[in-house]
C-alpha positions in Angstrom: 0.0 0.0 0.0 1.1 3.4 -0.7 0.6 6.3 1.9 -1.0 9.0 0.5 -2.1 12.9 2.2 -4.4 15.3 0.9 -4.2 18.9 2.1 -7.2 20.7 1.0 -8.5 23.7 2.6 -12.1 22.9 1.3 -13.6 20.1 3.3 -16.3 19.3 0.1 -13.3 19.2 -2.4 -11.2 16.7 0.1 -14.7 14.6 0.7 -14.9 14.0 -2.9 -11.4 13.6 -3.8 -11.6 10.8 -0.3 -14.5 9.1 -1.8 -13.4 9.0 -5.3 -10.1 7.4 -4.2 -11.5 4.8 -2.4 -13.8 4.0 -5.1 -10.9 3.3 -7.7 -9.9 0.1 -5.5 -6.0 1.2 -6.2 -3.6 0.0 -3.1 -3.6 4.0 -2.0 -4.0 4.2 1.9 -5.6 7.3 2.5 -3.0 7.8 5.6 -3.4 11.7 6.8 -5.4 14.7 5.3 -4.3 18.4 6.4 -6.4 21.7 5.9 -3.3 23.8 5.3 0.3 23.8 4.3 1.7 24.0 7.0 -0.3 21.5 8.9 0.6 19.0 5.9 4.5 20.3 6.0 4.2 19.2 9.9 2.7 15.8 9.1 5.7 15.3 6.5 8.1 16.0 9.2 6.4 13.2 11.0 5.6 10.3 9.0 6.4 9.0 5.9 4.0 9.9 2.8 4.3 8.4 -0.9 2.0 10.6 -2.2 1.1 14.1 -1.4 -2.1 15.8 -3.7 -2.1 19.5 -2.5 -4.5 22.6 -3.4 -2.5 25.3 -4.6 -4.2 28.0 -2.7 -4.6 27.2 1.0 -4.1 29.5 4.2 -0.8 30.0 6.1 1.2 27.9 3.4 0.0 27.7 -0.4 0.3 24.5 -2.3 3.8 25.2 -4.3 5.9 26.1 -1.0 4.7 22.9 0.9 6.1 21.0 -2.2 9.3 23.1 -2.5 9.9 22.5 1.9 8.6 18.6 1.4 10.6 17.7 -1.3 13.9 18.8 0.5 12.6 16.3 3.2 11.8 13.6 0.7 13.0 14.0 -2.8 11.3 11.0 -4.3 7.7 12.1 -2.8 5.3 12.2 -5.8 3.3 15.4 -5.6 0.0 16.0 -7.7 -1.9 20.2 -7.9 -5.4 20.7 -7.0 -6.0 23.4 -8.9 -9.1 25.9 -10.1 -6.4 28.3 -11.9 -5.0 27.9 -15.4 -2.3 30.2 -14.4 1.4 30.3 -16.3 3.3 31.5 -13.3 1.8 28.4 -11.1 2.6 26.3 -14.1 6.2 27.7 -14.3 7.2 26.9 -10.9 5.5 23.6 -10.6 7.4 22.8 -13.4 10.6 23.8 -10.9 9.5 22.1 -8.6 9.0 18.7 -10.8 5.5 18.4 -9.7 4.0 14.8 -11.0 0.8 15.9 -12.1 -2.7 18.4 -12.2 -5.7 17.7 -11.1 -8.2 20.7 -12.3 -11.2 21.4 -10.2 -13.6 19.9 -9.8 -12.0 16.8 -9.7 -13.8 14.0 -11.8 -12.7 10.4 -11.5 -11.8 9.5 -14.7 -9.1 12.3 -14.3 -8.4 11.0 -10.8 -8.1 7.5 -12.4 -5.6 8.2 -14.8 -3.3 10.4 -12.9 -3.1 7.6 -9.7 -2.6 5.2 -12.3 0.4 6.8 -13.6 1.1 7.6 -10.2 1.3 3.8 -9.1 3.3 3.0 -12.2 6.0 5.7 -10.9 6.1 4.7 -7.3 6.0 0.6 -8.5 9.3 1.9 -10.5 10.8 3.8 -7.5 9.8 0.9 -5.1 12.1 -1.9 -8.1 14.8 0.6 -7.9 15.1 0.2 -4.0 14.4 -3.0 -3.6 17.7 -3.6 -6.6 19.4 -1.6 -4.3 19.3 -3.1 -1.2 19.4 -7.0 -3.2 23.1 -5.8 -3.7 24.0 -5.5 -0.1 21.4 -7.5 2.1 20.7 -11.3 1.6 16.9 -11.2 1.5 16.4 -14.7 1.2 15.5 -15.5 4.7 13.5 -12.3 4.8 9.5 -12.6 4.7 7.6 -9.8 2.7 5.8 -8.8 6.1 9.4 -7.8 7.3 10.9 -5.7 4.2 8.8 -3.0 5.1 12.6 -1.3 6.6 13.6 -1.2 2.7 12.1 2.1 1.9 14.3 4.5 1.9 12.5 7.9 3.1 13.4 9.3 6.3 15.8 6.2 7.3 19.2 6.1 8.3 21.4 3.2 8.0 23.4 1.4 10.8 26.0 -1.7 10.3 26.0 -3.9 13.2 29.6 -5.5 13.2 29.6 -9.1 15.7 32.9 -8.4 17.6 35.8 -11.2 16.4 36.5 -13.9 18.8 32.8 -13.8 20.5 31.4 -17.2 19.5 29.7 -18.0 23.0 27.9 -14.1 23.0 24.1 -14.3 22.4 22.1 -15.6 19.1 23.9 -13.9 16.2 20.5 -14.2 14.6 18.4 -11.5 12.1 15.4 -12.6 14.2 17.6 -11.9 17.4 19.4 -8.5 16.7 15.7 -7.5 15.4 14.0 -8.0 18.4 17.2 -6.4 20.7 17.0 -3.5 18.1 13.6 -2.5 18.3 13.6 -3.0 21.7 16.1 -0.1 21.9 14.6 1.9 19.3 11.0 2.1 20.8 8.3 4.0 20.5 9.8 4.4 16.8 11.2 0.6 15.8 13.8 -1.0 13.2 14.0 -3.3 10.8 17.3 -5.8 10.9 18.3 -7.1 7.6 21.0 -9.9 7.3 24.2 -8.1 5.3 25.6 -10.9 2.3 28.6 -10.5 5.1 27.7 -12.9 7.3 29.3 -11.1 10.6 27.2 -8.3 9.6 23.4 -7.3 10.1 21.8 -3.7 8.6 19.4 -1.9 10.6 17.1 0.5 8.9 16.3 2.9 11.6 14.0 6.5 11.7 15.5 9.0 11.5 13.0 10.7 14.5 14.6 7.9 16.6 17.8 9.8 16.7 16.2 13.2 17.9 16.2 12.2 21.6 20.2 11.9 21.6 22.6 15.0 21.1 24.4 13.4 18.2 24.9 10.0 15.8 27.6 8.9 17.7 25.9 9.2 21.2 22.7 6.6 19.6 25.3 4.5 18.5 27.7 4.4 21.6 24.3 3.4 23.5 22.9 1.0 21.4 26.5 -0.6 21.5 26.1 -0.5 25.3 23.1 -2.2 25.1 23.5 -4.9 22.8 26.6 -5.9 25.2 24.4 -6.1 27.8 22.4 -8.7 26.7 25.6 -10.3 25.8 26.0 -9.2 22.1 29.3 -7.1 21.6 28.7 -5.7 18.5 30.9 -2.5 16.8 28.8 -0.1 14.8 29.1 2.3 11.6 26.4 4.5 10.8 25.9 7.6 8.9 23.0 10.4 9.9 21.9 10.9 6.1 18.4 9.8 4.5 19.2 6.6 2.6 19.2 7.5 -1.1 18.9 4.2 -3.9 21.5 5.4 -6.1 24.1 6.1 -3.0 23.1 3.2 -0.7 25.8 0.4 -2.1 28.1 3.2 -2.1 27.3 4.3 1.5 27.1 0.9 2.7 30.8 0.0 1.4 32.5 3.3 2.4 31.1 2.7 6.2 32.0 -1.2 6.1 35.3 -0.2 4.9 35.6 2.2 7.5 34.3 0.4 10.3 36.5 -3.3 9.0 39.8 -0.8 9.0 39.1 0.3 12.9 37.5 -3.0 14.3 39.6 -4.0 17.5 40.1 -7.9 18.7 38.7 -7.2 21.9 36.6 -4.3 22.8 33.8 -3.1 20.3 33.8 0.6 19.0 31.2 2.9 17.2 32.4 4.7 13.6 30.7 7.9 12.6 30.9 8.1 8.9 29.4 11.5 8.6 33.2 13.1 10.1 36.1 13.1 7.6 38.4 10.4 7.9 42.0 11.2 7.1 45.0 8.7 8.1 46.6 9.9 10.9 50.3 9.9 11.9 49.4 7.3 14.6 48.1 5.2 11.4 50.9 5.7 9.0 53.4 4.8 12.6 51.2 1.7 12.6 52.1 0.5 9.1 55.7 1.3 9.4 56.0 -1.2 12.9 54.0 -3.6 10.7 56.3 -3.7 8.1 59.5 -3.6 10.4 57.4 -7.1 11.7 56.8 -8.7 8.8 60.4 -8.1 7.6 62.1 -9.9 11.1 59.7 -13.0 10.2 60.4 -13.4 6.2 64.2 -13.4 7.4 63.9 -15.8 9.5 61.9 -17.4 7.4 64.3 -17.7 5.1 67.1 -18.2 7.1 65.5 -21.1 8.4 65.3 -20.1 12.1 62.3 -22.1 13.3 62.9 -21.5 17.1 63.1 -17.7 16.8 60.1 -17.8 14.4 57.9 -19.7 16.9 59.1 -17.6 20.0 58.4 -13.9 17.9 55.0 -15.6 16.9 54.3 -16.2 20.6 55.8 -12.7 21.5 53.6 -10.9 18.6 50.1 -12.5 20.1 50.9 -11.5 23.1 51.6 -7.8 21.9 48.3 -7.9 19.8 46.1 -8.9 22.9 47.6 -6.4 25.4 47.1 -3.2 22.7 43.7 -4.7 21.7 45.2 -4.4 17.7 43.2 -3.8 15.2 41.7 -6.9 13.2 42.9 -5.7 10.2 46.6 -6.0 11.2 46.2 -9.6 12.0 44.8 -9.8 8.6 47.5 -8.1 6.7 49.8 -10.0 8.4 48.5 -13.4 8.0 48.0 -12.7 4.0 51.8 -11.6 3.9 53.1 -14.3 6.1 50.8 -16.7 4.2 52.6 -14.9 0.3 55.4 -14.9 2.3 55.4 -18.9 3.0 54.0 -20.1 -0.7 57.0 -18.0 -2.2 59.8 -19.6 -0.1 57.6 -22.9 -1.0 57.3 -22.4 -4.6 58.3 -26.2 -4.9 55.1 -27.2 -3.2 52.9 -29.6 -5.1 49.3 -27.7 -5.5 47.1 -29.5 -3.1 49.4 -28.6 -0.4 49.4 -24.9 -1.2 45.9 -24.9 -1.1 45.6 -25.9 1.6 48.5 -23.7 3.2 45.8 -20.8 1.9 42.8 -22.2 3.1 43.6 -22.9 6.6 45.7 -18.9 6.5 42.4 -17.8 6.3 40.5 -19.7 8.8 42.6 -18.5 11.2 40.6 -15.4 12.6 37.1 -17.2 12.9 38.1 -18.7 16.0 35.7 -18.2 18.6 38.3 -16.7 21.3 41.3 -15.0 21.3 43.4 -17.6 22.8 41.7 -20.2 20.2 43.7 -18.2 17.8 46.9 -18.2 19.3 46.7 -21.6 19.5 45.8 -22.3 15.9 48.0 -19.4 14.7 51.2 -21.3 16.7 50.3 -24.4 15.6 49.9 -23.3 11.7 53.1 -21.6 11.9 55.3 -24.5 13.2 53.3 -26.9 10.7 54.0 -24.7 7.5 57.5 -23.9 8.6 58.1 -27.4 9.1 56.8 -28.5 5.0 59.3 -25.7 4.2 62.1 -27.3 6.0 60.8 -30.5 4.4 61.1 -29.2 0.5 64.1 -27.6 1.7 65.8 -31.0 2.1 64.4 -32.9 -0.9 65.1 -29.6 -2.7 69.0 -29.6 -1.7 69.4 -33.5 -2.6 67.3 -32.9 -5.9 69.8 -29.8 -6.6 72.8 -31.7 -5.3 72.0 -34.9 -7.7 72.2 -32.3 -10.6 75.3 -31.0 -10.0 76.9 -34.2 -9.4 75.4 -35.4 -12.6 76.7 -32.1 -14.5 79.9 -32.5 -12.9 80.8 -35.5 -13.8 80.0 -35.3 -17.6 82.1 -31.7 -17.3 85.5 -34.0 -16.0 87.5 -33.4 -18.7 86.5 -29.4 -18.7 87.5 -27.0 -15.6 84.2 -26.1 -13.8 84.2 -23.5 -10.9 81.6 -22.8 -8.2 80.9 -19.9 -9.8 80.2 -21.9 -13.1 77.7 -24.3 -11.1 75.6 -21.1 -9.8 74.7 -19.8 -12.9 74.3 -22.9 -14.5 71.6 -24.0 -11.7 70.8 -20.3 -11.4 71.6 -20.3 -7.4 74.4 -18.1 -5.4 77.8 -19.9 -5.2 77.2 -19.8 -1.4 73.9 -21.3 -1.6 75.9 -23.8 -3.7 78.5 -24.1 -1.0 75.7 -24.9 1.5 74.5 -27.6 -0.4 77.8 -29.5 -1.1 78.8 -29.1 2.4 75.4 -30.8 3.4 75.4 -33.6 1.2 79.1 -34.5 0.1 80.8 -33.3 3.3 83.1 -31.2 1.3 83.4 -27.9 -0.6 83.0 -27.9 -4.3 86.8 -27.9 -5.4 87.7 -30.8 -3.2 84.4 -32.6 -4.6 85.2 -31.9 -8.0 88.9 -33.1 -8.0 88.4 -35.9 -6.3 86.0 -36.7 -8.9 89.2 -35.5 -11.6 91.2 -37.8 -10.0 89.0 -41.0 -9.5 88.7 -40.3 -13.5 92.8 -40.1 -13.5 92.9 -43.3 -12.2 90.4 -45.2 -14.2 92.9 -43.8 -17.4 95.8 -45.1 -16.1 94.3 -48.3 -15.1 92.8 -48.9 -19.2 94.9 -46.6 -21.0 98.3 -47.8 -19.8 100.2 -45.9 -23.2 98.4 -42.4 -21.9 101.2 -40.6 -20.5 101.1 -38.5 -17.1 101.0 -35.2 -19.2 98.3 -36.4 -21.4 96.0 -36.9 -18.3 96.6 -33.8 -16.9 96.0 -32.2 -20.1 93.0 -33.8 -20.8 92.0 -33.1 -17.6 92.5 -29.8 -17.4 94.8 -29.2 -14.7 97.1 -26.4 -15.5 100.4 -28.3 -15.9 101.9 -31.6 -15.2 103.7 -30.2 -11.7 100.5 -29.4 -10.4 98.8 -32.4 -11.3 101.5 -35.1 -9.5 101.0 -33.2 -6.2 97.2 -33.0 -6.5 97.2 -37.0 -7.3 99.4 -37.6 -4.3 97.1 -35.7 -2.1 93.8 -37.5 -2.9 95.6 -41.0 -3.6 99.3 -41.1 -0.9 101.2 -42.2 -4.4 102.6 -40.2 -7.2 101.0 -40.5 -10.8 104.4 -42.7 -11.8 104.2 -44.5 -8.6 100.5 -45.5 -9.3 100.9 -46.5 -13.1 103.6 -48.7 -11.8 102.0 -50.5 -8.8 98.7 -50.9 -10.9 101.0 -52.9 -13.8 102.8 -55.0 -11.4 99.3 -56.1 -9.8 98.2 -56.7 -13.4 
């Protein structure tokens, strides 16, 4: 039904217009009539109208300034002239003031049909466009007809109701729940609760003549937040003291939830008044820099491999978080750059186990209590660390088979460490690492005991090679050199070998 109000400042006029409406069997509710403009401006004020049909020549306040001072209250009210007058100055400045429609005196019902008719098509239009609107940012599946009554826009401010992280045992997180707690509050003037497509998140449509009894927006919120925790709902709220408007309300609704996810604290709940300018404070900009200083101690020791300091800082950090009551938003940031952090030093990781690296990352923060996501937070941390450590290993044997592989094909070339780092596209010290881990030795005394092994395996089936011939072919800068290398690795002299290995023979 759509609320209609007549002021008319002849009573037979408003009787006939009154019976011809309710003859035409349109869903028009016939919801206040005023004798005046001023009596109907003070009405507006008061409720909410659809429809306003107005004479244009009434006592105290004619017909064109109660439209001009009702539409700056509610743009989209449709407003229809009474009029006896085919004036071209009244028709000038209803034009202005983007009147719907005329009804000329007397009014007939045919003419009253077809102007309501057109009327209804308008405010059927207006009514789609709002109800799109609010589809984009409130699940109304679960929402009964008989309860969407909140979705009109006039006179209503909007309020996000925020369920405080970490608060699983608090009270029934329901729509049904918050609605009845809401109004509860709000009386003698009511709410409507809608469920936000975020499920920690519910939208109450609230009067705006419910805020007149407090001295400002933030004071209505800070009480209703006060109240809500007293029946054992900590919520945080955002709220803005603008009319909702259809083509601002997704924008509204994001800039406050934006505003009110960027401040929300782990532990104690907070109100966010979107009407004052928000501008990132040195405090803020502080914030990020200690943030970044943190994630930078953890990616080195990350990738140093420090797994005791990393679990002990982790411990440390929680403990920072819960004593400054952080904001959730850090713990966010940080867990998304720890997480990046993790899958980069992993890049090795098959996919299912990346997956699920990022799937439980983000799990983290619905724990219901703090120390729940300590726990899970410590344990997720030593778990991931530890498949690093894991690919790590199979990574330095895997790297270390290749070199031995490349190494010993390269025997009769001369290879340096340097050589093997850019071939396997690593540092020479990370190359060093790995050759020390998994041969015992450093590169050069791998490689030429490799050189010399070969050495031997000539002199043992090429008897007629000469000592200078293996060297050469070996690459070992001259013959001298050679001999004392070959006495190192093997306690005998090139000559000495040869000799021994023909008398054996």
């Amino acid at each position: 039904m759509y609320r209609v109000l007549i002021a008319e400042d002849s009573k037979p006029i408003l009787r006939n217009i009154q019976s011809l409406l309710t003859s035409l069997e349109l869903p028009l509710d016939l919801a206040a009539k005023a004798a005046n403009g001023e009596e109907a401006l003070e009405l507006i004020r008061q409720q909410h109208f659809d429809l306003l049909l107005t004479d244009i020549r009434m006592p105290k306040m004619d017909g064109l300034a109660l439209i001009e001072q009702a539409k700056q209250l509610h743009p989209r009210l449709l407003a229809v002239l009474i009029s006896g007058y085919n004036d071209f100055e009244y028709t000038r400045k209803a034009i202005n003031l983007q009147v719907f429609d005329y009804l000329l005196k007397p009014v007939e019902r045919k003419q009253l049909a077809e102007v309501m008719e057109r009327a209804m098509e308008q405010l059927n239009s207006q009514g789609h466009e709002e109800l799109e609107s609010w589809k984009e940012i409130v699940d109304l599946r679960e929402v009964p007809d008989t309860d969407r009554k909140g979705l009109q826009l006039y006179r209503n401010i909007l309020l996000i109701l925020q369920k405080q992280p970490f608060s699983k045992g608090s009270a029934d997180w329901s729509r049904q729940a918050v609605q009845q707690h809401a109004t509860e509050f709000f009386k003698p003037h009511g709410c409507w609760v809608y469920p936000s497509w975020n499920p920690k998140q519910m939208l109450a449509v609230v009067p705006k003549a419910a805020m007149e009894g407090y001295g400002s927006l933030n004071e209505c919120m800070n009480n209703l937040r006060k109240h809500l925790e007293q029946i054992g709902l900590p919520v945080s709220i955002a709220g803005r003291s603008q009319s909702l408007e259809p083509g601002m309300l997704k924008g509204d609704y994001h800039q406050m939830s934006d505003l009110l996810q960027a401040r929300l604290r782990i532990k104690q709940s907070i109100v966010v008044d979107g009407d004052q300018t928000v501008l990132q404070s040195a405090a803020d900009t502080d914030q990020q820099s200690m943030e970044r200083e943190l994630l930078a101690s953890f990616t080195e020791m990350l990738r140093g491999y420090r797994k005791e300091q990393l679990l002990l800082k982790g411990k440390e950090q929680l403990s920072r978080w819960a004593e400054e009551d952080a904001r959730l938003a850090q713990l966010e940031r940080f867990i998304r750059t720890l997480t990046g952090a993790f899958l980069q030093a992993g890049a090795e990781l098959n996919a299912d186990i990346r997956v699920r690296i990022e799937k439980e990352a983000s799990h983290l923060l619905n724990a219901d209590r703090y120390e729940d996501f300590c726990s899970r937070f410590e344990a997720w941390l030593k778990q991931v660390f530890e498949q690093l450590q894991s690919l790590r290993r199979k990574s330095a044997e895997e790297l270390f088979r290749q070199i031995d592989q490349y190494v010993r094909s390269n025997l009769y070339s001369q290879l340096s460490i340097t050589d093997i780092a850019r071939k396997f596209h690593v540092s020479p010290s990370y190359v060093s690492r790995i050759m020390k881990r998994c041969a015992q030795s450093s590169f050069v005394q791998y490689y030429t005991r490799l050189k010399i092994t070969e050495a031997c395996r000539l002199m043992a089936d090429r008897s007629d090679m000469k000592v200078k011939e293996i060297s050469d072919a070996l690459s070992f800068s001259d013959q001298h050199y050679f001999s004392k290398v070959f006495k190192e690795y093997t306690g005998l002299s090139p000559t000495e070998y040869k000799e021994r290995h023909q008398s054996q023979g």
